[in-house]
C-alpha positions as CSV (number, residue, x, y, z in Angstrom):
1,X,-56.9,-0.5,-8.0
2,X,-59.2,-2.7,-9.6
3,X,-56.6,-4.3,-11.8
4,X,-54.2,-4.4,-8.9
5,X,-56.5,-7.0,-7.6
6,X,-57.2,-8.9,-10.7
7,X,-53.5,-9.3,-10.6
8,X,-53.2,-10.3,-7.2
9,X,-56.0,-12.6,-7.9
10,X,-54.6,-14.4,-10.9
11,X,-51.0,-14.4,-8.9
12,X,-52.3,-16.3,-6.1
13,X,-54.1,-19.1,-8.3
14,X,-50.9,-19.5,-10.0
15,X,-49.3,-20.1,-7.2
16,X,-51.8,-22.4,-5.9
17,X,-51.7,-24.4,-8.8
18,X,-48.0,-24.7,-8.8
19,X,-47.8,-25.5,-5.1
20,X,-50.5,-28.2,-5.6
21,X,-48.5,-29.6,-8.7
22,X,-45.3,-29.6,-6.9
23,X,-47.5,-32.0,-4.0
24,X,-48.7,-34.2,-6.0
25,X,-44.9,-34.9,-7.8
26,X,-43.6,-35.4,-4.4
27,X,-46.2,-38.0,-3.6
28,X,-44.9,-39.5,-6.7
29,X,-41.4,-39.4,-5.9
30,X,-42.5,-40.5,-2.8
31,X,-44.4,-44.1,-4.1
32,X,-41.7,-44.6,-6.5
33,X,-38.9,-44.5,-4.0
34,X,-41.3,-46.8,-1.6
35,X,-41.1,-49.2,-4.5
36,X,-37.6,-49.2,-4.3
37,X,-36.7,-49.1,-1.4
38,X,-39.2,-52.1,-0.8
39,X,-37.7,-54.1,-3.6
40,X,-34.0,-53.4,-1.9
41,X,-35.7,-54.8,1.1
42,X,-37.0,-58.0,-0.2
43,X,-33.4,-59.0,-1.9
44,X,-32.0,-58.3,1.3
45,X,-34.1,-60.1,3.4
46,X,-34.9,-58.0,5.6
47,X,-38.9,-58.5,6.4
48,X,-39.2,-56.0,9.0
49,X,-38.9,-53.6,6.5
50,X,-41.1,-55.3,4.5
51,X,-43.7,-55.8,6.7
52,X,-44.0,-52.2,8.3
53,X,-44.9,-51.4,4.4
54,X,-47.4,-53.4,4.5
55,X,-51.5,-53.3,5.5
56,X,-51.9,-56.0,7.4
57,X,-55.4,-57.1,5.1
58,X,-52.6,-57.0,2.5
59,X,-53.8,-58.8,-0.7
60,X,-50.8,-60.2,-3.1
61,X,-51.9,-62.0,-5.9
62,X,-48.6,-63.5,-8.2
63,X,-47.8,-63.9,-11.4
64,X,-48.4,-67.7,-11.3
65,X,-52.0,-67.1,-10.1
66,X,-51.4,-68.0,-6.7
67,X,-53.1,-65.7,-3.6
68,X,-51.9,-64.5,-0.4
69,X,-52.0,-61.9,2.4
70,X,-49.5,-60.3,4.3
71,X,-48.8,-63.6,6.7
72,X,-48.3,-65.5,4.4
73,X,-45.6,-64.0,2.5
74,X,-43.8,-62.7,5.5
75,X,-44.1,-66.5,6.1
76,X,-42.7,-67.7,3.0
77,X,-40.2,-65.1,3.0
78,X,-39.0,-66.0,6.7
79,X,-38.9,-69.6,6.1
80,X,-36.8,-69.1,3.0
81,X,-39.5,-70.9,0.3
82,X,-39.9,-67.3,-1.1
83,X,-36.3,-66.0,-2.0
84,X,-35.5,-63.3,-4.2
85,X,-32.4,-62.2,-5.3
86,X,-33.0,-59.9,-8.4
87,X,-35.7,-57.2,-7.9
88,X,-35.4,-54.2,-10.7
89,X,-38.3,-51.9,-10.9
90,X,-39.1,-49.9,-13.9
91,X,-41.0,-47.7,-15.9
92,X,-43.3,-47.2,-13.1
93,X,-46.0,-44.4,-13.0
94,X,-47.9,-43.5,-10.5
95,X,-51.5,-42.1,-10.0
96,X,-52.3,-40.6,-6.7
97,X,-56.1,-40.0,-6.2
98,X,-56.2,-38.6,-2.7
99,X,-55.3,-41.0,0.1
100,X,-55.1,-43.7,-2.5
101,X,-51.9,-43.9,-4.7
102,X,-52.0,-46.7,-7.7
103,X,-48.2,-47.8,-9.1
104,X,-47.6,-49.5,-12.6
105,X,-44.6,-50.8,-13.8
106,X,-42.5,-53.7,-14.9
107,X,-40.1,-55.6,-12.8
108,X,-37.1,-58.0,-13.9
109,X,-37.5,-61.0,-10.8
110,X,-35.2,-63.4,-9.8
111,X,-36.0,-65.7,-7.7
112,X,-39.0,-67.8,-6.2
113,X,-42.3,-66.8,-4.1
114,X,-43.8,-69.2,-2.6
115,X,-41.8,-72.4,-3.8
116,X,-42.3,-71.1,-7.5
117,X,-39.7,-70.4,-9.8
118,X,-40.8,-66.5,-10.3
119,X,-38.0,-65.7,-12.6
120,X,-38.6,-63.3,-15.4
121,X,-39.9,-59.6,-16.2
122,X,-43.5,-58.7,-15.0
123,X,-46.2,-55.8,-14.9
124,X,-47.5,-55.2,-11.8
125,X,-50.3,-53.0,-10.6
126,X,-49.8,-52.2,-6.3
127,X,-52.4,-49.6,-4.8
128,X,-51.0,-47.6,-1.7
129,X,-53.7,-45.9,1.0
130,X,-52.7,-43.8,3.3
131,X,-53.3,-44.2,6.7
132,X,-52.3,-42.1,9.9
133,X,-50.0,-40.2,7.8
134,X,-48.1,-43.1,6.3
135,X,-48.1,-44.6,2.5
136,X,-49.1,-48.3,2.7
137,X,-49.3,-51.0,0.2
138,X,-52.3,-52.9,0.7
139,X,-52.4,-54.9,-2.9
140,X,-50.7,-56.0,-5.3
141,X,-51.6,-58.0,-8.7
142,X,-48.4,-59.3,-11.0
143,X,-48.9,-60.5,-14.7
144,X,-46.1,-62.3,-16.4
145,X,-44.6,-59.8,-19.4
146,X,-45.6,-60.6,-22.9
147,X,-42.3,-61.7,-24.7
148,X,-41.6,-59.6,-28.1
């Protein structure tokens, strides 16, 4: 009986492990199909998207050095002085500590933000929180990519 229960026992952890593995790949998945989807968004204009993705204390600071919030670049998206048209994430990995899930990855860009030519590959760094139930990007840094 007693090992019956020891089995049991050591069962049920593996399980629980596994079932706790398999959540935190989905969250994963999850953040790397919001970056997606997010960059489809922004190519196609449509800020509504956009902007239900984003925490409205939203911090976005560029490649270029330049630093906005979440008015802002719906603003500059909107009015056209941000425009992109080429928006490739890649190699991304994702960290999920909790509520808070950090993305890095590289990104080919096309385009402007802000009136500045943003053309070119990048590493970015964008933390997600969630809140209510729902992954939000609250910031996001860009660096321009080292050329070989």
């Amino acid at each position: 009986m007693k090992k019956l229960a020891v089995f049991a026992s050591a069962a049920l952890l593996v399980f629980a492990t596994l079932c706790i593995s398999a959540s935190a790949q989905s969250v994963e998945d999850q953040i790397k199909k919001m970056e997606t989807d997010r960059a489809a968004s922004i190519v196609k204009g449509d800020i509504d998207a956009l902007a239900k993705v984003t925490a409205d204390d939203y911090t976005l600071i560029t490649a270029a050095g330049a630093m906005s919030d979440k008015a802002q670049m719906i603003s500059a998206f909107k009015s056209g002085q941000s425009k992109i048209t080429v928006d490739d994430v890649s190699d991304m990995k994702v960290r999920v500590y909790g509520d808070t899930a950090i993305v890095t990855g590289k990104v080919n860009v096309k385009g402007t933000l802000a009136g500045k030519d943003a053309t070119g590959t990048q590493l970015y760094t964008r933390v997600y929180v969630k809140k209510g139930g729902h992954w939000t990007s609250v910031a996001l840094q860009q660096t321009r990519a080292a050329t070989p």
